[in-house]
N, C-alpha and C positions, 0 to 999 in steps of 0.2 A: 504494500500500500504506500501511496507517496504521501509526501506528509505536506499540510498545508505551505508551507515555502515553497514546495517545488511546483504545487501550482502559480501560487506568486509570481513565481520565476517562467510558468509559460507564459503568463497575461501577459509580462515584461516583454519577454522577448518577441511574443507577439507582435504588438503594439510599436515598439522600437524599429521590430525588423520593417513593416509597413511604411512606417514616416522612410524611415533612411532610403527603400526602394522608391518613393517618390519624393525624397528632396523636401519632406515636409517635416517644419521646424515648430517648437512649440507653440509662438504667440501665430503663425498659420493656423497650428490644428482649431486652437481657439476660433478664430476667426469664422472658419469653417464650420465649425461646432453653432455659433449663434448666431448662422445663417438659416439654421433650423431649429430656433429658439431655444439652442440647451447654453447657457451661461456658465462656462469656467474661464479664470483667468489663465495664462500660460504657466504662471509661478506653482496654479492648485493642479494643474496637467501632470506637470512634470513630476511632484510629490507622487500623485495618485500612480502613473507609470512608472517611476522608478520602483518605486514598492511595491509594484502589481497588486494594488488594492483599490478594488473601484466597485462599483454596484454593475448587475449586470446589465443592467440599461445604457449605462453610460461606453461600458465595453463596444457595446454594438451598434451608439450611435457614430464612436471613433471610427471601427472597421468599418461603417456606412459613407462617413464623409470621404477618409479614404480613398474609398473605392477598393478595398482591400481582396487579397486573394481569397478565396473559397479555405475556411480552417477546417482542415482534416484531422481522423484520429492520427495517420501518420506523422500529420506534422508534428502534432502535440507530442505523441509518442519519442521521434527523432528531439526533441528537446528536454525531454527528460530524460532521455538515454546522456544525452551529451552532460547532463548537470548531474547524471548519475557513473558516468563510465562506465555505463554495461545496457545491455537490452532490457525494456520496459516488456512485460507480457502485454 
């Protein structure tokens, strides 16, 4: 069983890996965020994303503005292999 951090750590790395393949910076995600009425500064972004702690709502308004890939179990999987150094069942 993974323990609460290592989800953490997929939110993060989720999230993270998305902005960096599209060149998007914290006060953009913002931006973009309260173009469809959800209100965060870039300062309460980056907290929430570094820490991988957010509500699920907010998860999937980010992957929405985005535009983000399709998340798979393999992805998730491939991520917690790598923060674990062995294969995830």
């Amino acid at each position: 069983m993974v323990a609460k951090e290592g989800w953490r750590q997929v939110v993060q790395r989720l999230v993270k890996s998305e902005m960096s393949v599209r060149g998007v910076k914290y006060q953009a995600l913002s931006t973009r965020l309260s173009e469809i009425g959800v209100e965060q500064s870039a300062d309460n972004l980056r907290n929430k994303v570094n820490k991988g702690i957010m509500g699920a709502d907010l998860l999937l308004q980010i992957l929405m503005v985005l535009r983000a890939r399709p998340v798979t179990v393999e992805m998730m999987q491939e991520i917690l292999a790598d923060l674990h150094d062995g294969p995830v069942p």
